[in-house]
N, C-alpha and C positions, 0 to 999 in steps of 0.2 A: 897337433899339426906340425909336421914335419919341418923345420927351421924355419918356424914362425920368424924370429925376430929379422931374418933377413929379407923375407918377405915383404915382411911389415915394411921397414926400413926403403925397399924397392919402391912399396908401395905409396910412400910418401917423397917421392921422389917425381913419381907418374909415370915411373916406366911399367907399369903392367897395363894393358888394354882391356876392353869386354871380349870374353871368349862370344861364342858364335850362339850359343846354348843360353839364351836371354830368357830370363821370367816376364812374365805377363805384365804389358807395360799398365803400370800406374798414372790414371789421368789425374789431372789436378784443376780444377775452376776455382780461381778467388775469386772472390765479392767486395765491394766496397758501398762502402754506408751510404745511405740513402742522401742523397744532394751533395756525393763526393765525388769529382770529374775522375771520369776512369783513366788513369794515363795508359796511353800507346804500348810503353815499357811491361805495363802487366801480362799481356801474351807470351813476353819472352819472358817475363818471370815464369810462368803457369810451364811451361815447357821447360826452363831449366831445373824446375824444381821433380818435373815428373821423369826425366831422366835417371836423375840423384837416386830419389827414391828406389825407384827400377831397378838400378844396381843396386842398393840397397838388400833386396828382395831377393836377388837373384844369388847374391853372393850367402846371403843366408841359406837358402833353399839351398845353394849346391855344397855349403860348410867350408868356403876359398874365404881367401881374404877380399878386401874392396879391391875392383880393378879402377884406377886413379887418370890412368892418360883419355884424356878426351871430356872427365866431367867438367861442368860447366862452372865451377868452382875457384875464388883467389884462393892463395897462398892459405890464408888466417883460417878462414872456413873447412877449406880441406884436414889444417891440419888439427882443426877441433873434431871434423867427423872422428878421423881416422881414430885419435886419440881415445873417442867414448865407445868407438869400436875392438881398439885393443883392450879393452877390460869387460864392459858389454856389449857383445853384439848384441843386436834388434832386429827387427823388419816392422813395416809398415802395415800394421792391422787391416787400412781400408784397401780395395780396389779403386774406389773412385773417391780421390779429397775435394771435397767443398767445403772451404775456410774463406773468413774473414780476411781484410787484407788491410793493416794501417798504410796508411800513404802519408807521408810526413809533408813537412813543408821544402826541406829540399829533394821531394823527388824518391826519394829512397822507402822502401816499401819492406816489412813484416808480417808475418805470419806467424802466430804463436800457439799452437793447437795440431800439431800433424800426430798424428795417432801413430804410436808404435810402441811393441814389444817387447820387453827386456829375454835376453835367451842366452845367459854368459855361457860357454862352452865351461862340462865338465861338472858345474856349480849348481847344488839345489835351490842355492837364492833367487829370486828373481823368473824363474821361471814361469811365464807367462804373466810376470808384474804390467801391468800399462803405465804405460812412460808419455808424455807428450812432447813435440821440441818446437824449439823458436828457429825459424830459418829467416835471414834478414838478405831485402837484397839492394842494390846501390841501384840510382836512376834509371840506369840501361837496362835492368833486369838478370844482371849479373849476383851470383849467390857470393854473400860476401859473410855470413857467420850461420853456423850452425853448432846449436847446442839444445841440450837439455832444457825446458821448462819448466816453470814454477806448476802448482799443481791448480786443475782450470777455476776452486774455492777460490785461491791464492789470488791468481790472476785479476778474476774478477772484483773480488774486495778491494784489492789494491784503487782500481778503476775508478769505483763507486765511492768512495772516501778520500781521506785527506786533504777536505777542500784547499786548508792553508798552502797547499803545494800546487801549483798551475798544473792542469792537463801534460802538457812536456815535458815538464822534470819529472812527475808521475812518471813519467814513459821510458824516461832516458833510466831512473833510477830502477825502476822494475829490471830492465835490459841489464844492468849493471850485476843487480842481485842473482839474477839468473846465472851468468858469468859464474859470479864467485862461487853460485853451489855448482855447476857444473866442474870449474878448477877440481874441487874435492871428488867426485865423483870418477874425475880422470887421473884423480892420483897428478897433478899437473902441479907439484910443487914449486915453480920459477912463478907462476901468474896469480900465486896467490900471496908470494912475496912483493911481487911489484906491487899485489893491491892493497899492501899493508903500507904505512907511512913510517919512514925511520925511527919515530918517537911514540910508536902506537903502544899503547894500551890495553893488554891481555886480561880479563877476569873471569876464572874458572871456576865451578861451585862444583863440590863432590861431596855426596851424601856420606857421610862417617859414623858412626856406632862408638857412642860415650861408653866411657867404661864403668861399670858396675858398682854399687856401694852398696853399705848398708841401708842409708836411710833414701836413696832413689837407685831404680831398676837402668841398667843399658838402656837408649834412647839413641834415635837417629838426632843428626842436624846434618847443617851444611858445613861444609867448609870451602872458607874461598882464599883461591891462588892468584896473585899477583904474575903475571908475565911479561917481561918486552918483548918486539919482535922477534929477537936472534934466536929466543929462551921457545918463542911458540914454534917457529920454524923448526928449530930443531930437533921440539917434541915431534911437529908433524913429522917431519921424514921420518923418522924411527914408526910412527905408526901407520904410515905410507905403506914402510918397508913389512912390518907384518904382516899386515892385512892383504889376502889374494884379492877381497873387492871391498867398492865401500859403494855405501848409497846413503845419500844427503837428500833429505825432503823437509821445505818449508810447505806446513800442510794447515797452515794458518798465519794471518798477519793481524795481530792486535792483542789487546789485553788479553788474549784466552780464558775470557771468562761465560761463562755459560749463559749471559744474555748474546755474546754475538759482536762486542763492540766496535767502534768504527776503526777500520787499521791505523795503527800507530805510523806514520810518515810525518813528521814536524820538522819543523824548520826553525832553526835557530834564531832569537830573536836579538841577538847583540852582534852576531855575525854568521849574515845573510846566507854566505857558501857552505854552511856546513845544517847536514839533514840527518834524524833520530831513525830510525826503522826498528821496530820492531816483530822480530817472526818467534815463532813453535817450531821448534826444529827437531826433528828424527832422525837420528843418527842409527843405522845399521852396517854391520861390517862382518868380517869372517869371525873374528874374536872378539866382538864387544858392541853393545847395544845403550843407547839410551834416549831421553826425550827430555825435553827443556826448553828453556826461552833465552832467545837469543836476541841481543840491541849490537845493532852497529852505525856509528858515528861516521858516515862520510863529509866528506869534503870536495865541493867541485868547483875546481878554479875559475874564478870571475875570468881567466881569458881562454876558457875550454880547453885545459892542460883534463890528461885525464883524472876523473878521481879518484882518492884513496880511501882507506879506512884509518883514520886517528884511535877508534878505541873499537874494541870487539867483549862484549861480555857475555856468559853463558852461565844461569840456573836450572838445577832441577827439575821437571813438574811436579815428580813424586819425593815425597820425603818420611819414609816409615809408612806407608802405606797409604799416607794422605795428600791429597790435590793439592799442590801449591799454587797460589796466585802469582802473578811478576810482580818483581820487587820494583817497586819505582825507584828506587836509590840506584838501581843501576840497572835500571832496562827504559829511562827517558831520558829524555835533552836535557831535565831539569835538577836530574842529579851528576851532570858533571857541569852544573852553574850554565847552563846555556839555554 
């Protein structure tokens, strides 16, 4: 595309309009759970969101970038679209969305299931991938985030488990994790340093090949690396900077082990604000692939400051050919004493 990044740039700005040559508008109906008062605000939700889409659609189909002036979009929201769009574009699988609709306590309204297609220009990956995304809207029905979502397993485990954790922090905490794979997904290296805490805690495992002797053969193990923030950050950028795309999928939450078990979400028992998560996480990129278990240690401030990540660890699942379990020393609450 012909000087995409000024484009781009225009486009996040909102100076480009809807050309005249519109795609087929996209309807949208939520639903809300049975004995939950339907707020007023969800009609203008249902219509700002089938808008979005629409352009969505259209901009795909005619191969343009997003036209940006007039959607129904804040600041933050817009410039998460645009961002999952300058690396993958998508469109919108359905013609007609009927979703679920959380309705919170103050007013503000989610959707996490909008069906769409990964289609990155150029790039064999991803090609006809299914993507699902979280669109959040504020009281009035105003679209205030849009991003990438967990995958609908993910979702719903999460849900269904971690009694120790209230229904709301479940919710808030999901929303968070979501965020953070999306950051990765959009190459968004500023938001994923804010969601690290100055004193975090990096632990990387990479499967290595012993060397040889006489009396035992090469053997895989692990090896693990110690990182502070500055140290991960700036591994990330450099692998930001190789990779043409990356795709991040939590495609399980819990011990990954082959009964199935309840997702890991705990809560700290010596101090209250800080939560265990544990996912399976798939890493694919232009140059480099892998799968493993991933624990991050948030922290969300007793006076609703946003939260961070104090420690991020990551193992293997393969090692020499064989299924690893997670290591509890460092994929719980209870091997960093909490």
């Amino acid at each position: 595309m012909r000087n995409k990044a000024a484009a781009l740039a225009m486009a996040m700005l909102g100076l480009l309009a809807p050309t005249a040559a519109m795609a087929e508008e996209i309807g949208v109906t939520l639903l809300t759970d049975e004995g939950v008062e339907r707020p007023l605000a969800i009609g203008t939700a249902e219509r700002n969101l089938s808008v979005v889409l629409s352009e969505i659609n259209r901009a795909q189909d005619a191969k343009t970038i997003l036209a940006t002036k007039g959607l129904p979009m804040d600041d933050f929201s817009l410039k998460s679209l645009l961002r999952i769009w300058a690396v993958t574009p998508f469109y919108c699988d359905d013609s007609e969305v009927v979703e679920r609709v959380w309705v919170f306590k103050d007013g503000s309204m989610m959707v996490s299931h909008i069906p769409l297609i990964i289609t990155p220009e150029g790039e064999e990956f991803g090609l006809g991938t299914y993507q699902e995304a979280v669109v959040e809207f504020d009281p009035q029905g105003n679209i205030t985030d849009f991003r990438f979502a967990l995958d609908a397993q993910t979702s719903e485990s999460m849900e269904r488990c971690g009694s120790v954790v209230d229904k709301e922090k479940q919710m808030v905490i999901l929303q968070y994790v979501e965020r953070f794979r999306t950051a990765y997904n959009q190459k968004d290296i500023q938001t994923i340093e804010r969601m690290f805490s100055d004193d975090a805690l990096i632990i990387t495992g990479k499967v290595v090949m012993t060397r040889p002797s006489e009396m035992k053969p090469a053997q895989a193990k692990v090896e693990y690396t110690k990182q502070n923030k500055q140290q991960y950050i700036t591994n990330l950028r450099k692998a930001f900077h190789r990779n043409k795309w990356i795709d991040v999928k939590f495609s399980q939450i819990g011990d990954g082990d082959d009964a199935g078990g309840c997702p890991g979400i705990t809560r700290s028992q010596k101090d209250p604000t800080k939560y265990g998560v544990r996912l399976r996480q798939e890493w694919r990129s232009s140059t480099y692939s892998d799968e493993g278990y991933l624990f991050l240690l948030w922290d969300f401030p007793e006076d609703g400051g946003d939260p961070i990540i104090h420690v991020r660890t990551w193992q293997p699942e393969m090692v020499g050919g064989v299924r690893q379990q997670p290591d509890k020393d460092i994929t719980t609450l209870a091997g960093f004493d909490l």
